[in-house]
N, C-alpha and C positions, 0 to 999 in steps of 0.2 A: 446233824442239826446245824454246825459250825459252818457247810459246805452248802447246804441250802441259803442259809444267811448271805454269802460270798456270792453266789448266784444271783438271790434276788437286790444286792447291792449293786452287782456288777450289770444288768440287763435296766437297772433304774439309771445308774450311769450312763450306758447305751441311748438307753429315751432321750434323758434330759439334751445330751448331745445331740442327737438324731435333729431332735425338735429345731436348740436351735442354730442347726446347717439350715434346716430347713427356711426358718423364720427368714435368716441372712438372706439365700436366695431367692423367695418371695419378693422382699426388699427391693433387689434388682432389676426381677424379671418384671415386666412389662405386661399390663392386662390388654386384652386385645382390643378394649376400646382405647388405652392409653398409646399401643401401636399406631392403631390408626388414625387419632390424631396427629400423630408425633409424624405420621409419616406424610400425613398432608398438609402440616404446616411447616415443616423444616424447611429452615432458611439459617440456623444462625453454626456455627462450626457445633458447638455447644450437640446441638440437634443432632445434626449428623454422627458425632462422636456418641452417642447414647444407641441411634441405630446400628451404629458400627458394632458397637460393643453386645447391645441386643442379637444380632445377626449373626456372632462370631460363636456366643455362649450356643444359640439353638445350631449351631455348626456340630460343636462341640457335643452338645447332646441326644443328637441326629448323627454324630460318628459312633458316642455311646452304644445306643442302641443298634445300630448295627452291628454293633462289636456282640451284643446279648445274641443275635439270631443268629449268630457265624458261629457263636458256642454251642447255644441247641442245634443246628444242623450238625454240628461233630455230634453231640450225644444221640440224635435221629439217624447219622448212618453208623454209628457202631450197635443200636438197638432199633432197626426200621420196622414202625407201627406196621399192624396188617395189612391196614388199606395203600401203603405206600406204593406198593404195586403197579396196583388200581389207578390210586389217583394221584401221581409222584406230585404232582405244583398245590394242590389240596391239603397234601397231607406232611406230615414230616419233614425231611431234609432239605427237597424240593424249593418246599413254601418258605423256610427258613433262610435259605438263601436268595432266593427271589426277594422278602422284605426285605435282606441284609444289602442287596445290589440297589435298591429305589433308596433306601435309605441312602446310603452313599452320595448318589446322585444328587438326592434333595440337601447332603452337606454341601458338595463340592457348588450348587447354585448359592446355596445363604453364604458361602465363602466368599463367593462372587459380587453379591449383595453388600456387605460388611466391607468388601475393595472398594467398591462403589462410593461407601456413604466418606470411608476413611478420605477418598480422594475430593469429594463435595467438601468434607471438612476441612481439607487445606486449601479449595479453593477459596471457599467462606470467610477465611485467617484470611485473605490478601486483600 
């Protein structure tokens, strides 16, 4: 009974935290109408530093996830579904690498984005 209690203490702690990382990053991130304003009115350093920082985070979360599909493609070639055969870019390890490489790419562009805005924002200081 002592150890169920310990549990459900411990997994309500978990939530309560979970929640608010979450709430925090919410906060930050950018809704896509607020992007696309932001991205066709910046003019002020201010502006540019928000996209910067906008651009770097979905860098960052776009490297994430690629990071998630380079692990399933390990656990899909040490246990390769049936069809992988068949249909290696379809199915398992294949596929998981293929998202893992576009991912990548769409970081190493938002990186590029995020240099972009960093250097508008010091132009915009002068």
């Amino acid at each position: 009974m002592k150890r169920l209690l310990k549990i459900a203490v411990l997994l309500f702690a978990v939530a309560v935290v979970a929640s608010q990382i979450d709430s925090a990053q919410s906060e930050k991130h950018l809704s896509k109408k607020e992007l696309k304003a932001l991205i066709a009115g910046a003019k002020t350093k201010s502006d540019h530093q928000r996209l910067a920082a906008y651009y770097r985070s979905e860098s960052e979360r776009l490297l994430a996830e690629a990071k998630e599909h380079e692990e399933m493609a390990d656990v899909y070639h040490r246990n390769p579904p049936m069809l992988a055969s068949k249909h290696p870019m379809a199915v398992g390890e294949g596929h998981c690498r293929y998202v893992a490489e576009r991912l990548k790419e769409a970081a190493l562009k938002t990186q590029a984005l995020a240099a972009m805005h960093d250097k508008l924002a010091e132009e915009a200081a002068q």
